[in-house]
C-alpha positions in Angstrom: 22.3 -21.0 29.8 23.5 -17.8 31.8 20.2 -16.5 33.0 19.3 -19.9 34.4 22.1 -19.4 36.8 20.1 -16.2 38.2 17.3 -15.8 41.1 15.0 -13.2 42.4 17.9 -12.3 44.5 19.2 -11.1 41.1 16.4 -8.2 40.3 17.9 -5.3 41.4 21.3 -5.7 40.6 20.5 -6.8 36.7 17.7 -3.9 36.6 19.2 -3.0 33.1 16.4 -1.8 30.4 17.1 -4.3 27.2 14.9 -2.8 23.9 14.9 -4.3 20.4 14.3 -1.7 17.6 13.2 -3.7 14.8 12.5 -2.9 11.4 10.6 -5.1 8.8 12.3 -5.5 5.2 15.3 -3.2 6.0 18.8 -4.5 4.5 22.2 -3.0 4.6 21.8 -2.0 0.9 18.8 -0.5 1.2 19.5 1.5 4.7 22.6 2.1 2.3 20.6 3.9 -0.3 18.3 5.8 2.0 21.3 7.0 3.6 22.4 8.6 0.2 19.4 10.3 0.0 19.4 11.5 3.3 16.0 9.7 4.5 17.6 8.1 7.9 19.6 9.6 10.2 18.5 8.3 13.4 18.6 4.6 11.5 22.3 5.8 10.5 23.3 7.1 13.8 22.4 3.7 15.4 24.2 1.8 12.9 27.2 3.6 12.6 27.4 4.4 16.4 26.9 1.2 17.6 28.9 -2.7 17.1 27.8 -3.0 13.6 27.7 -6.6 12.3 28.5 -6.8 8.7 27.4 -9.9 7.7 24.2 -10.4 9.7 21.7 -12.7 8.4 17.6 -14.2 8.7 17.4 -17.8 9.3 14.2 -17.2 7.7 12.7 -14.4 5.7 9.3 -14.4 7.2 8.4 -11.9 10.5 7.1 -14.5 12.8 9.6 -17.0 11.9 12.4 -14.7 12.6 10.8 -13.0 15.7 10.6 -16.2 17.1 14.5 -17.4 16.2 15.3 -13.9 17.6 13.7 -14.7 21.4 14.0 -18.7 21.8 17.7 -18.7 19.6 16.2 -21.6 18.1 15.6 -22.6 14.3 12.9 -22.0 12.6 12.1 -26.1 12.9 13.4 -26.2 16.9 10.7 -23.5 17.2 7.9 -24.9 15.1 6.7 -21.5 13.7 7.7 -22.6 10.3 5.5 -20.1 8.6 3.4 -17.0 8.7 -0.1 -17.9 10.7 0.7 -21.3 12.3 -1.5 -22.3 15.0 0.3 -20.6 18.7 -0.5 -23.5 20.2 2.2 -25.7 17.7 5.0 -22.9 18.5 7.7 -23.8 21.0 7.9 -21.4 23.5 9.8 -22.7 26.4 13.2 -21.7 25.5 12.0 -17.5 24.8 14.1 -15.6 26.7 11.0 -13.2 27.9 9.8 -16.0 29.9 13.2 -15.8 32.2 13.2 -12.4 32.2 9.9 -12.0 33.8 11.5 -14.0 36.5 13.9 -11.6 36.9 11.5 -8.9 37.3 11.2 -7.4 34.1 8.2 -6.0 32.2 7.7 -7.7 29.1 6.5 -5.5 25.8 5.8 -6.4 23.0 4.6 -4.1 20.0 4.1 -4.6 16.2 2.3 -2.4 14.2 0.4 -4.7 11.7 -0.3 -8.3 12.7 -2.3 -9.9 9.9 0.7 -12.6 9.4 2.5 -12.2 13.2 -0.1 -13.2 15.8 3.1 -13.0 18.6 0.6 -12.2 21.3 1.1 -12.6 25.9 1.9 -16.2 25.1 5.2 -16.1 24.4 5.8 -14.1 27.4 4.7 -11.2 27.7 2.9 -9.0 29.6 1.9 -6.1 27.6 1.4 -6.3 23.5 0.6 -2.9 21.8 -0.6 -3.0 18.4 -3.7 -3.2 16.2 -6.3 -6.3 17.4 -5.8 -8.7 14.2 -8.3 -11.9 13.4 -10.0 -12.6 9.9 -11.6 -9.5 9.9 -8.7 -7.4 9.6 -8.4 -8.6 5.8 -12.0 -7.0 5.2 -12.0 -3.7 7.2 -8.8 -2.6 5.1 -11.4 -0.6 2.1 -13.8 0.4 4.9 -11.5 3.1 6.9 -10.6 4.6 3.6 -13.3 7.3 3.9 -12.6 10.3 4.7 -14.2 10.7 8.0 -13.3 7.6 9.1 -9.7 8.4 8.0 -9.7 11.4 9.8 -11.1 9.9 13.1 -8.1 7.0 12.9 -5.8 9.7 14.0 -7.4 9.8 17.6 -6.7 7.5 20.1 -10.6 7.0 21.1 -10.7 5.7 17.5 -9.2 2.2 18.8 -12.6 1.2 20.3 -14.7 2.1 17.4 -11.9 0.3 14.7 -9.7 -1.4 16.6 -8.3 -3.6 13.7 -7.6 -0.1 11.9 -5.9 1.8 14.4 -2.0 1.8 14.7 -2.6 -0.9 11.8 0.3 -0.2 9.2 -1.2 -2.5 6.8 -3.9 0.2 6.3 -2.0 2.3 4.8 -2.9 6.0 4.3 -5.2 5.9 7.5 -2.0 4.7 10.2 -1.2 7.1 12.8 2.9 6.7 13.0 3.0 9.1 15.9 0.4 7.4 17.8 1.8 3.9 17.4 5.2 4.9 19.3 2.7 6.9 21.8 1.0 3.6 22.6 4.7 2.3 22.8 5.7 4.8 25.5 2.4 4.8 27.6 3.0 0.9 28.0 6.8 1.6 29.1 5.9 4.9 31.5 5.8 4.5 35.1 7.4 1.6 35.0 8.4 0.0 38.9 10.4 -2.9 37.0 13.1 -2.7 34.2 11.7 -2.9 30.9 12.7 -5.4 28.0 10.7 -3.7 25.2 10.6 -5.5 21.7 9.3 -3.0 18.7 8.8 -3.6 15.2 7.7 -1.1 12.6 6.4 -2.9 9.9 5.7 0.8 7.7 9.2 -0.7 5.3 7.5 -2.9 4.3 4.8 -4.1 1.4 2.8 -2.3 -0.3 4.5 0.8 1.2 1.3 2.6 1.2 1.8 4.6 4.5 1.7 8.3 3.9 5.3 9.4 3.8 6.7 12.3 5.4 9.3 13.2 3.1 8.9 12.2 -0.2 11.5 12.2 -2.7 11.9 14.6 -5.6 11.0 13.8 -9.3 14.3 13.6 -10.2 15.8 11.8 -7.9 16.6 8.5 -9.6 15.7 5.2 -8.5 15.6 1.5 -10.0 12.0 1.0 -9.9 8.4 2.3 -8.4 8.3 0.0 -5.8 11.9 1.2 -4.5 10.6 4.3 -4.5 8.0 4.0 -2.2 10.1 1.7 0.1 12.5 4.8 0.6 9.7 7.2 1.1 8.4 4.6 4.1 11.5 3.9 5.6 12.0 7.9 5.9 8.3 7.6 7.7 10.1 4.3 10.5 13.5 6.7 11.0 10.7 9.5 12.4 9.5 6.9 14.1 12.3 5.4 15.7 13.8 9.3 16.3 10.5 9.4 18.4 10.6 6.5 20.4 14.2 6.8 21.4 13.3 10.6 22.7 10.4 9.7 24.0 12.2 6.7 26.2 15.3 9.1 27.5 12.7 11.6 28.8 11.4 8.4 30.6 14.6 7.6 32.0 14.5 4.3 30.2 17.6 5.1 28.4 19.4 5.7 32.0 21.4 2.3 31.3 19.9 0.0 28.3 20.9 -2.3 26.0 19.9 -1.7 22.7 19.6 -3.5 19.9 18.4 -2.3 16.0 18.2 -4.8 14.2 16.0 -5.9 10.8 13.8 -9.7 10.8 15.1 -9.6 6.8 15.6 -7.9 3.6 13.6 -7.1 0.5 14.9 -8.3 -2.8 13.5 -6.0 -5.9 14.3 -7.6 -9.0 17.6 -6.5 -8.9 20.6 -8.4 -10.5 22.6 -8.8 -7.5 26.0 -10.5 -9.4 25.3 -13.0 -13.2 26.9 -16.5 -12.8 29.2 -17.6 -15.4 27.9 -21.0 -16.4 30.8 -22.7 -18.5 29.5 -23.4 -22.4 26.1 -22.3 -21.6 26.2 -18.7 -20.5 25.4 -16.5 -17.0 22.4 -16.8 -14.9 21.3 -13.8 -13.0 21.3 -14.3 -9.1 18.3 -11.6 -8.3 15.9 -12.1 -5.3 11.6 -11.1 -5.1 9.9 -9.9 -1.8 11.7 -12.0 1.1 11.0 -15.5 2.4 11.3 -17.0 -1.4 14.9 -17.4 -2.0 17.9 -18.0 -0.5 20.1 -16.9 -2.9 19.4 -13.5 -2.8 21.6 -11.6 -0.6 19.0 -8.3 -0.5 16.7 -10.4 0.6 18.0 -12.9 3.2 20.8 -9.8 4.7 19.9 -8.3 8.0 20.6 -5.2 9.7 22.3 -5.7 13.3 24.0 -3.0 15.8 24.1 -3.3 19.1 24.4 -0.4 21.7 24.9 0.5 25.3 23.2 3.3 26.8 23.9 5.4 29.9 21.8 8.8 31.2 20.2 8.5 27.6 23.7 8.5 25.6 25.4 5.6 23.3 28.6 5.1 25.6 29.5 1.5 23.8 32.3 2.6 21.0 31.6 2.2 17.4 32.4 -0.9 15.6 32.1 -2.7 12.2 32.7 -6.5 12.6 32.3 -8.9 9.4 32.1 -12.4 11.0 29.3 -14.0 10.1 26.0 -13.7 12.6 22.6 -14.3 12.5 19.3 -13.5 14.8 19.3 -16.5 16.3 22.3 -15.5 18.7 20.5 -12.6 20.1 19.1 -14.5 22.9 23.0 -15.4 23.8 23.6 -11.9 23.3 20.9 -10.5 26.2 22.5 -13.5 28.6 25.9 -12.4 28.2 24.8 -8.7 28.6 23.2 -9.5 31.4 26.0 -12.0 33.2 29.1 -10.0 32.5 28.0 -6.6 30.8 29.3 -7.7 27.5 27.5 -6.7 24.2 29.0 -8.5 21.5 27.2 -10.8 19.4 29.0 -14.6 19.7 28.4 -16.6 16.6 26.5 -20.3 17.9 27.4 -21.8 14.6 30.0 -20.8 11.8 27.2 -21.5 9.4 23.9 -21.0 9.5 20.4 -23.3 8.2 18.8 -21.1 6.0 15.3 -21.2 4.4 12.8 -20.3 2.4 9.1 -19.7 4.0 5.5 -21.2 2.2 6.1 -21.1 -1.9 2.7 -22.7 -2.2 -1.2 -21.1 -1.5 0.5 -18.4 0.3 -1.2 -14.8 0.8 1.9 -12.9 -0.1 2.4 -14.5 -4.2 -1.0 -13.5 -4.8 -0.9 -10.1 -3.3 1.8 -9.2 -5.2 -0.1 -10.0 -8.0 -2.7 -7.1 -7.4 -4.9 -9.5 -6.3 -7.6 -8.1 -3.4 -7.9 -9.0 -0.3 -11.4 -11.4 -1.3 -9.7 -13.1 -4.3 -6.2 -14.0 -1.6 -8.7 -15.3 0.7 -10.3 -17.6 -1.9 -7.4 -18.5 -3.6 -5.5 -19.5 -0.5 -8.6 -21.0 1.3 -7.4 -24.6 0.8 -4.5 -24.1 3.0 -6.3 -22.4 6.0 -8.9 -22.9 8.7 -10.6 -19.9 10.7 -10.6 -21.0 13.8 -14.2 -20.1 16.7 -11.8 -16.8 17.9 -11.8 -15.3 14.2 -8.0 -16.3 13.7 -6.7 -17.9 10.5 -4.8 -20.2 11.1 -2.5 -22.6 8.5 -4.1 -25.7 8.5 -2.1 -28.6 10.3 -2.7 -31.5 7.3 -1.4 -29.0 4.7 2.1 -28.5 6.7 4.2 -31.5 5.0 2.9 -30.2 2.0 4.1 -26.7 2.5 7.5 -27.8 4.2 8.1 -29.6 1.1 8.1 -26.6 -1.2 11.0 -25.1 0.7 14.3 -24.4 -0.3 16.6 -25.1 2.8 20.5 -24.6 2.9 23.6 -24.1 4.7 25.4 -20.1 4.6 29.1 -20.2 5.5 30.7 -16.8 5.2 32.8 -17.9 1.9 29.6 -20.6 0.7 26.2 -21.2 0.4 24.6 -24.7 -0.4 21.4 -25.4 -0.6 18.7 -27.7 -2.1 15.7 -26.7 -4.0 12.7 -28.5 -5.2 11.7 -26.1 -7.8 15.6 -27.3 -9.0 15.6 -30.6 -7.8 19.6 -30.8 -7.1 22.1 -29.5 -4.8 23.5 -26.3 -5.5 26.5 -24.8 -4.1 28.2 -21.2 -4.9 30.9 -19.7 -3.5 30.5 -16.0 -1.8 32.3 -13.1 -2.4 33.9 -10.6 -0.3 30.3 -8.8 0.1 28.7 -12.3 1.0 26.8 -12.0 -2.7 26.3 -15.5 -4.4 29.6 -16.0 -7.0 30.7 -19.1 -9.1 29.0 -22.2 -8.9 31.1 -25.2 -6.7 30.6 -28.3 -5.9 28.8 -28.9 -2.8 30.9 -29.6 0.1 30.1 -32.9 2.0 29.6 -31.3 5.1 26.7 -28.9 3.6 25.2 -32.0 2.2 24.9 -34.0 5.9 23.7 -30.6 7.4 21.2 -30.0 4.9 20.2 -33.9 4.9 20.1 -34.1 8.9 17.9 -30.7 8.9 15.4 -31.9 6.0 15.0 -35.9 8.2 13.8 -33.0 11.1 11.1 -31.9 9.2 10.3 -35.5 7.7 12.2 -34.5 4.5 14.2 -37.1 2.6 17.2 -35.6 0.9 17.0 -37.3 -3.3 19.9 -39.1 -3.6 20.9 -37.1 -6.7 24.3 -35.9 -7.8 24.7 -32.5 -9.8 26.0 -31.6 -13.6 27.2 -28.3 -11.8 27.4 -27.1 -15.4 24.8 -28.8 -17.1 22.8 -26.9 -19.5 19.5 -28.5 -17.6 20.5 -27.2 -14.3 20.7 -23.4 -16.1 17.4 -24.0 -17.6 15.8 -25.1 -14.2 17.6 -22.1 -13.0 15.9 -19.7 -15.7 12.2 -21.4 -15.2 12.8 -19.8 -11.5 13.7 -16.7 -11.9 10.9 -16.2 -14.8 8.8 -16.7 -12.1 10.0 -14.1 -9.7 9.7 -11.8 -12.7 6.3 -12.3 -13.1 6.0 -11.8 -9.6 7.2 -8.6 -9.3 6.1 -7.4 -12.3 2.4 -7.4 -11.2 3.5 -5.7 -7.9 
């Protein structure tokens, strides 16, 4: 690997800042829409004014899965963190690029404003995290700040000793403090005697939506659904953020000569239909993604926001650029090496196609909060699947991992294909893409997926079933229906 080649002799002259803006549940489409509506201009300017990648995509739609593909360029099942809440100590860490880049003189940052399912903490290298303090009794404090003196005293940054699972917690909803989360953000970068790698993410974008918004969009302004709405309104609240930060960083002089990167860990699927498959002699079937981490299919949900920028006496210097060759997080960590070897800040494809996957579709927290369910009722629903641990973490519990592993949906994404195996289905399924990278006519899957998908499954102790697929059978459509009824009923109780 490039930075392997370097040596403390290397510090000064590779003294480049290297921050990751990162945004939870943002697609294209839906930075797209909020762009309409004029929600997002500092998410547009970086997007627009930076190497844009088209076609960028989530190994996994899950925050700690991705995070972790992001640093280590590993998968998902190189990196162990395989799902939301897996015991640190069974995550991979050697391969992170923070760890090298503390070798190299660096401060390492880390900071993510809600942590109940991303415990990403100085293990994985590094030496400052910012953020709310998270453990089991972050789950139960959530009803408690709601009063209205309590609310009001969340806004102050002496608040943090007296609730400090509340404050900068965007999972509490009306009580965060956007402004002071990025103030946290810049007190950890100021002063700084080394170069900074800084690694945000704003989780305000995503579900429930609940933090207050700062513009909020007219009555008749038209959108698909109620949950949309408020997923606008919050990803207006992250562009005030992120306008913030950036500001906040050139007055540092930590803009002087950076690498930036924007970038989201996934998308959100809403319900929508995304494109109907024609199914010959027995009709179309809707290809529509719920939430993110559930379906591959989905293109909403699996499609990821990617620019990268080059910054010199606080101004983007790199020229714009739209590039549609496939991509996915896990060559960022290539994409820092390179920068740092030779200056380059393109993003270099590792593989043509890409392992996708779905996250837990079993006991999981985020089914059963979707369903209105509180935070006691998730707790005792999902108990059979977790352990609390003598810290106050939850943790997924090590004997239920096979079981979990076995309810995912893993594939292969080509930019003109995606194959992939499903239990819920119980075949192979291959479609081919169209020119927006949107699921299109069912195919029949291509020997190479199948080895990929097979050699990936016998990682995780998966046997492939040895079963061969009616591509348009009428049982395959109604296997294909029973799913989607149940992302329906999903987000219908959202």
């Amino acid at each position: 690997m490039p930075l392997d080649n370097y040596s403390q002799n290397d510090k000064v002259r590779h003294g480049k800042n290297i921050i990751i803006v990162g945004v939870d549940d943002l697609s294209p489409d839906m930075l797209m829409r909020a762009n309409k509506l004029d929600l997002a201009p500092t998410l547009k300017n970086l997007a627009e004014n930076g190497i844009q990648y088209s076609r960028a995509y989530t190994p996994l739609g899950r925050t700690s899965a991705a995070w972790a593909s992001i640093l280590s360029g590993d998968s998902p099942q190189e990196h162990g963190s395989y799902f939301n809440l897996r015991d640190l100590k069974n995550i991979k860490k050697e391969h992170f690029v923070t760890f090298k880049l503390r070798e190299l003189g660096y401060k390492t940052i880390w900071a993510l404003d809600e942590r109940r399912f991303n415990y990403m903490d100085e293990t994985f290298g590094f030496d400052k995290v910012v953020g709310p303090k998270t453990g089991l009794m972050e789950f139960f404090l959530k009803d408690l700040t709601r009063f209205p003196v309590n609310n009001i005293l969340l806004q102050f940054s002496f608040s943090k000793k007296i609730f400090p699972y509340a404050y900068e917690n965007a999972g509490y909803g009306t009580t965060y403090n956007p402004n002071g989360f990025v103030r946290s953000i810049l007190s950890s970068v100021q002063d700084s005697d080394k170069p900074i790698f800084l690694a945000v993410h704003f989780e305000s974008a995503h579900y429930p939506w609940e933090t207050r918004p700062v513009q909020k969009l007219d009555d008749d302004v038209k959108v698909p659904n109620p949950i949309m709405r408020r997923a606008l309104e919050t990803v207006a609240v992250v562009d005030r953020q992120v306008r913030n930060l950036l500001q906040g960083l050139e007055r540092q002089g930590a803009l002087d000569d950076a690498l930036v990167i924007f970038l989201s860990d996934h998308g959100e699927g809403f319900l929508e239909t995304e494109n109907k498959v024609k199914m010959e002699n027995v009709g179309f079937v809707n290809i529509r993604g719920y939430g993110h981490g559930n379906e591959v299919l989905s293109d909403r949900a699996n499609h990821a926001v990617l620019s990268i920028l080059h910054f010199k006496n606080g101004k983007i210097v790199s020229l714009p650029e739209t590039r549609d060759e496939q991509v996915s997080l896990l060559d960022i960590k290539n994409t820092i090496e390179n920068y740092l070897e030779n200056g380059d800040i393109h993003v270099y494809p590792k593989n043509a196609c890409i392992i996708v996957e779905t996250g837990k579709k079993v006991g999981g927290f985020g089914a059963l909060a979707a369903k209105g369910n509180n935070n006691l009722k998730i707790i005792e629903t999902s108990l059979p699947f977790y352990r609390l641990n003598p810290e106050g973490f939850v943790y997924l519990r090590e004997d239920k991992i096979k079981e979990l592993i076995a309810s995912k949906d893993i594939g292969v994404r080509c930019k003109d294909r995606i194959t992939y195996f499903s239990p819920d289905i119980g075949y192979l399924v291959a479609h081919a893409l169209n020119a927006e990278g949107i699921p299109d006519q069912l195919i029949p899957p291509p020997e190479e997926d199948i080895a990929r998908i097979s050699r990936y499954m016998t990682g995780y102790g998966l046997d492939l079933p040895q079963s061969t697929l009616a591509i348009q059978s009428p049982e395959l459509k109604q296997r294909m229906l029973i799913r989607d009824a149940k992302q329906v009923d999903i987000m219908d109780n959202r």
